[in-house]
Each structure stands twice: as C-alpha cells, then as structure tokens.
TORFI-786458 format. One record per residue: y, z, x of N, C-alpha, C, O, CB in turn. Coordinates in nm, 3 decimals, decimal comma. Glycine has a CB too. Layout:
# TORFI-786458
NODE  n.north     n.up   n.east  ca.north    ca.up  ca.east  c.north     c.up   c.east  o.north     o.up   o.east  cb.north    cb.up  cb.east
NODE        Y        Z        X         Y        Z        X        Y        Z        X        Y        Z        X         Y        Z        X
...
# end
This chain:
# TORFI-786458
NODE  n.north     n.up   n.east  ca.north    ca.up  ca.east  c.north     c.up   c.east  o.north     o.up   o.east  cb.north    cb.up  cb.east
NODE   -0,116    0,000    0,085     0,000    0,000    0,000    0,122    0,000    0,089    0,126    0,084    0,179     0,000    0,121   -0,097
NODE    0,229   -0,092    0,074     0,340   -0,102    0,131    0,438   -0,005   -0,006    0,404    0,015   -0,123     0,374   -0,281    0,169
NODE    0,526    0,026    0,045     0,634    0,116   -0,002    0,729    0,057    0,024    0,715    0,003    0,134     0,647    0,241    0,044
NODE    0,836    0,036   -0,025     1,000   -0,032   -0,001    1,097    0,019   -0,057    1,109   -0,012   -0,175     1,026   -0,164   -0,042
NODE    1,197    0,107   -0,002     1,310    0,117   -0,075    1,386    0,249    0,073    1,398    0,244    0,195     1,269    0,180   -0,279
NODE    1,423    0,363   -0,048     1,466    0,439    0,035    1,385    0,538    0,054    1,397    0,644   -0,008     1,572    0,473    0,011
NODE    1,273    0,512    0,163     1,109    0,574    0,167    1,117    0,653    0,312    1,013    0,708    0,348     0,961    0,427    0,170
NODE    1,217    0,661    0,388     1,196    0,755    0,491    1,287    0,848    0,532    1,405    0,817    0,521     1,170    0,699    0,589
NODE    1,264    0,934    0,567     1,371    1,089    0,622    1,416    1,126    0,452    1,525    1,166    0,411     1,573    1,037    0,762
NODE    1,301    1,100    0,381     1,335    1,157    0,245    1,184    1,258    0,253    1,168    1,326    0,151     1,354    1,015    0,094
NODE    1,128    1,266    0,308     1,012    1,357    0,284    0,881    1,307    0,209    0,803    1,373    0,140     1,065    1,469    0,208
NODE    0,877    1,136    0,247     0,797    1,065    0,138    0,655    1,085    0,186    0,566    1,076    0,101     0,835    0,901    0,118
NODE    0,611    1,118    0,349     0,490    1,081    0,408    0,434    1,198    0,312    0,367    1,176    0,211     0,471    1,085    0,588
NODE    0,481    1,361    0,369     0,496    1,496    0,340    0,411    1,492    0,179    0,299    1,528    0,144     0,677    1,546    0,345
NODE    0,510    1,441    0,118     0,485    1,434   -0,046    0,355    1,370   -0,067    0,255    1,404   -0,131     0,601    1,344   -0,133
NODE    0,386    1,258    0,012     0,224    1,129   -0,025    0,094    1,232   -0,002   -0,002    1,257   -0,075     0,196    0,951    0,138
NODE    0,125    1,273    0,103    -0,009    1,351    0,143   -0,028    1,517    0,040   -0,121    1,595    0,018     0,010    1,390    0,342
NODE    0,040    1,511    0,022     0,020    1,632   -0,089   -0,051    1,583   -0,221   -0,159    1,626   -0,261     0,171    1,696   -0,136
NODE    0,009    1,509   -0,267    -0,017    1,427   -0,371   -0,170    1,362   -0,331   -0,258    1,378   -0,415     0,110    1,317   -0,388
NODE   -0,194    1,307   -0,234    -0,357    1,275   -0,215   -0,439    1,379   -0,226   -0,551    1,376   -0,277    -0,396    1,220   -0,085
NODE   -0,382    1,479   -0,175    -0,470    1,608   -0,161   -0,497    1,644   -0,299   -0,612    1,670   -0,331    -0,399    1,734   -0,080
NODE   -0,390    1,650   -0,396    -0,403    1,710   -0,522   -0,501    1,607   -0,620   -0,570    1,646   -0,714    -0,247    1,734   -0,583
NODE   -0,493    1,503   -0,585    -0,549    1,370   -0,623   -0,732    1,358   -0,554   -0,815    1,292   -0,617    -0,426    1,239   -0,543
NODE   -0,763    1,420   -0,445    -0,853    1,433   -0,379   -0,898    1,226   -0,301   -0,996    1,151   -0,295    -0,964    1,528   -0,496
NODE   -0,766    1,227   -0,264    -0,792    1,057   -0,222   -0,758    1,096   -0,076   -0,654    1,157   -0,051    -0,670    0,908   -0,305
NODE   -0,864    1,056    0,037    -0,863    0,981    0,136   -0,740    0,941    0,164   -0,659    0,886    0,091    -0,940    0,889    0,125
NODE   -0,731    0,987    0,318    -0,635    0,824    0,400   -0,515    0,838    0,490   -0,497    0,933    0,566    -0,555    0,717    0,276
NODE   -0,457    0,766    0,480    -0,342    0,832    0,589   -0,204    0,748    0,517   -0,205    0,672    0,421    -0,378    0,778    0,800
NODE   -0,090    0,790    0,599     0,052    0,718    0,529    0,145    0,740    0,727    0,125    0,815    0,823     0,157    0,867    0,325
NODE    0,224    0,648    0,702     0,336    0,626    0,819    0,435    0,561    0,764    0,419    0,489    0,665     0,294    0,545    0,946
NODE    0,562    0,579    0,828     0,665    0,512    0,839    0,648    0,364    0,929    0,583    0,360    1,034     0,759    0,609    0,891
NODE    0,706    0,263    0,880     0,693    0,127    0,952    0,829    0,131    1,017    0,927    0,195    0,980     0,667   -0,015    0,851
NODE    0,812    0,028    1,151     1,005   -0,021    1,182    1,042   -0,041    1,128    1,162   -0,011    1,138     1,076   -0,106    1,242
NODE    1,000   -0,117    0,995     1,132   -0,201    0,938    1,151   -0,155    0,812    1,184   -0,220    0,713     1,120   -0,363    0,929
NODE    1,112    0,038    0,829     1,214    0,095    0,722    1,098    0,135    0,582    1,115    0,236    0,513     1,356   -0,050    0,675
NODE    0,984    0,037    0,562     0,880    0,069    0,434    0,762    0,196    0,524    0,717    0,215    0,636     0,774   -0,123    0,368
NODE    0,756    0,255    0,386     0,587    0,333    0,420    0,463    0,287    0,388    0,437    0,254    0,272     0,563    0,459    0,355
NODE    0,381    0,279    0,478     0,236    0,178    0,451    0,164    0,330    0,454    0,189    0,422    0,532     0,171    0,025    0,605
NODE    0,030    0,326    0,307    -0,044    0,426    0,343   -0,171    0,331    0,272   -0,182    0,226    0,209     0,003    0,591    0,286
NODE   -0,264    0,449    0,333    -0,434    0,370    0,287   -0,437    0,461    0,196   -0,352    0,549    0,189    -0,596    0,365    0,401
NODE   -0,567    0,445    0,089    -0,543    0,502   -0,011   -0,721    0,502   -0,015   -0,768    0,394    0,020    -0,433    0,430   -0,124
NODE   -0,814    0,600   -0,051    -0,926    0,611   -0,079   -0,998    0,670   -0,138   -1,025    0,774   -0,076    -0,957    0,611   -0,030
NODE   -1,078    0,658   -0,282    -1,114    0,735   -0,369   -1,178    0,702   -0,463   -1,255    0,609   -0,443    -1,039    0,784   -0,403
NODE   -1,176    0,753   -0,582    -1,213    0,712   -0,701   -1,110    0,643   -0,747   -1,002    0,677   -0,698    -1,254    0,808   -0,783
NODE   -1,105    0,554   -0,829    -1,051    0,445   -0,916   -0,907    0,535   -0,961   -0,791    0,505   -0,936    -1,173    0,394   -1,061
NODE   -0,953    0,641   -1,028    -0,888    0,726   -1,124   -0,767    0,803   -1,028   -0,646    0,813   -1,052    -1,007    0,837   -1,199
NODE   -0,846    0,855   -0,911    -0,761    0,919   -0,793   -0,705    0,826   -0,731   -0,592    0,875   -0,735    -0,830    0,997   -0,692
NODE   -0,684    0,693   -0,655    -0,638    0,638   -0,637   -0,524    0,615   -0,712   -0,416    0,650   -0,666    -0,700    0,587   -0,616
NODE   -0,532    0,555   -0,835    -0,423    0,544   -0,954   -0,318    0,604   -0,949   -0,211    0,545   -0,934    -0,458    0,581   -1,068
NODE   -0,333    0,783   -0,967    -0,303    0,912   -0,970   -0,199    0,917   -0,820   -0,091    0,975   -0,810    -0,455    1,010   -0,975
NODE   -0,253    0,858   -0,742    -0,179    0,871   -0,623   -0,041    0,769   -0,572    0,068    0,775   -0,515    -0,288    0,860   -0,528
NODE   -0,129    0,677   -0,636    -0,035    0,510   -0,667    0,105    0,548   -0,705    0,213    0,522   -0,650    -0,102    0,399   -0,823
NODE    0,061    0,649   -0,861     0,165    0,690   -0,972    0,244    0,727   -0,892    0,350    0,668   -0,876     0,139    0,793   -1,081
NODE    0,207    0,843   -0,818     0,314    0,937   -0,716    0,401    0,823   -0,617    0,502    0,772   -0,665     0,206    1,064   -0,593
NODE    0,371    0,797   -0,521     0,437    0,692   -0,475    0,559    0,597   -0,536    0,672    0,590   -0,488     0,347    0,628   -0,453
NODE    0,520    0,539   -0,629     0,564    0,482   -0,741    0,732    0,562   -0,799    0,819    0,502   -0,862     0,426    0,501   -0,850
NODE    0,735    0,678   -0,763     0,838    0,778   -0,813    0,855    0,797   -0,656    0,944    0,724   -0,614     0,789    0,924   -0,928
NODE    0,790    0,882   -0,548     0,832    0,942   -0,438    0,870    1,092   -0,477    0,865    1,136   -0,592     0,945    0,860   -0,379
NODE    0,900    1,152   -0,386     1,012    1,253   -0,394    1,113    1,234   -0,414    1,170    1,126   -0,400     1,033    1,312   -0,316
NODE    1,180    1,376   -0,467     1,324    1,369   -0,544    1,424    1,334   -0,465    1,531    1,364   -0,519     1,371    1,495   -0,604
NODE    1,442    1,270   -0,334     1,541    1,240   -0,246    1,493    1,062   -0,224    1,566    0,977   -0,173     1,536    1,357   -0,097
NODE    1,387    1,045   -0,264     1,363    0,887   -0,193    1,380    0,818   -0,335    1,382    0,876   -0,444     1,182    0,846   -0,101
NODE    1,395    0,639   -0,305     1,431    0,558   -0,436    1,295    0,438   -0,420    1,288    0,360   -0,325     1,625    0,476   -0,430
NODE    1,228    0,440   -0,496     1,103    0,305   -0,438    1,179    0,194   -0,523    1,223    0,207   -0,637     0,886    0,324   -0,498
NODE    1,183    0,084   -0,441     1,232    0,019   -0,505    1,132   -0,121   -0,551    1,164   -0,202   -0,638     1,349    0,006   -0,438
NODE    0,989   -0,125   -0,461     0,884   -0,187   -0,465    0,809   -0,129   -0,430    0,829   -0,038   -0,350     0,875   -0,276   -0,423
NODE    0,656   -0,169   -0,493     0,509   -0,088   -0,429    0,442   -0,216   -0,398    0,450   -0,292   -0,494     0,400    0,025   -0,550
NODE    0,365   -0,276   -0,278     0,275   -0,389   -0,306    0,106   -0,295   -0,284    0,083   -0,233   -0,180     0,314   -0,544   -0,172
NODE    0,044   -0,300   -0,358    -0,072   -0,285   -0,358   -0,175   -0,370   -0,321   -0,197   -0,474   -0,382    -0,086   -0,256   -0,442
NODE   -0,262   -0,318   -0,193    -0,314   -0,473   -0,139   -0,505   -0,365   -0,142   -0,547   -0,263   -0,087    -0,209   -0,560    0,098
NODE   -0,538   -0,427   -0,198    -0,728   -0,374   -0,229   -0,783   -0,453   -0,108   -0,759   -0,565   -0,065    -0,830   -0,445   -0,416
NODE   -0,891   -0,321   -0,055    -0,920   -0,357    0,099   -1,057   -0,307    0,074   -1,063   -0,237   -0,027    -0,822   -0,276    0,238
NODE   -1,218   -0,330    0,163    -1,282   -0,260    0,140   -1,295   -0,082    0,224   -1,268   -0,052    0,341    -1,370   -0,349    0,144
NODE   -1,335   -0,010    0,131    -1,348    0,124    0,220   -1,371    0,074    0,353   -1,440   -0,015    0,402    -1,474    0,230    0,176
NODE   -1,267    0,184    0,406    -1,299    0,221    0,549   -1,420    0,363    0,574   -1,508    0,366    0,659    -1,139    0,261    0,617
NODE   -1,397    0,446    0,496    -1,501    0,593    0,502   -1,438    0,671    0,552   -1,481    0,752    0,634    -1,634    0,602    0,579
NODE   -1,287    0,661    0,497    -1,202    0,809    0,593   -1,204    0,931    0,496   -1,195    0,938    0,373    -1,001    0,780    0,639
NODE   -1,221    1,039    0,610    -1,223    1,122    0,569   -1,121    1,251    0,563   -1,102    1,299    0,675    -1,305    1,125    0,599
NODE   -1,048    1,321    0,449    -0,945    1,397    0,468   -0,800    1,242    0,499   -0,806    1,121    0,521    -0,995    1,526    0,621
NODE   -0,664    1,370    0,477    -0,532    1,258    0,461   -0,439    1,283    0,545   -0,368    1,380    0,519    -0,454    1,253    0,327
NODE   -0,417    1,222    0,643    -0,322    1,232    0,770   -0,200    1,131    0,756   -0,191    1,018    0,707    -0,408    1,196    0,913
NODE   -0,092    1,231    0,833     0,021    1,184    0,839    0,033    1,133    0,995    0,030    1,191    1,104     0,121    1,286    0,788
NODE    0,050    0,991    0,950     0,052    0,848    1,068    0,224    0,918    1,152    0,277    0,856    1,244     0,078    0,613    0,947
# end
C-alpha cells in the first residue's frame, strides 16, 4: 500500500502499527523520499480491510489524500515493524 498526502512527521508509521496490532495484521510501514508511506499489510481478508480503513483516515495530524492498494502474494511475516 502506497499512502499520499500529508503522511509523515504526523505520527502515521506509529499509528499504522498500532492499528495492525489491534487489527492482528502482519508487516511493516516506512516513510519513502518522495514524501508517501509504503506499508505491507498481512492477514485475514477482514484484518487487512480493518487496517486499510485506518490508513485511509491516518492520525489526527496527517491528511491522506490517496491510498493505492497493490495485492501481492504473502510474504510469511511475522509481527509489525516500523521501516
């Protein structure tokens, strides 16, 4: 998942990964150079979604202004780290 808008030094990685955790999804999230957050996303259908949603909003300081969602096959990660 690419992220686009106003997605960094807003606390978006922080949040993502909370939100996976609460979601119980796999994966990791980073800041890119050119300003978007790319995270992997891994789970059940339902948890994935759930996590999507979050993103989709961010935290109360960031603005998404696009999400691209790109379906990949599992990698098998385990637990959610901040890239």
């Amino acid at each position: 998942m690419l992220v686009t808008g106003r997605v960094q030094n807003v606390w978006f990685r922080a949040s993502t990964a909370k939100a996976a955790a609460r979601a119980g999804v796999d994966g990791w999230v980073r800041n890119l150079p050119d300003g978007r957050v790319e995270a992997v996303l891994e789970g059940t259908r339902a948890a994935v979604d759930e996590a999507i949603e979050f993103c989709s909003r961010g935290p109360e300081l960031a603005r998404v202004d696009h999400i691209e969602v790109i379906e990949e096959s599992p990698e098998g990660l385990a637990g959610f780290k901040i890239r």
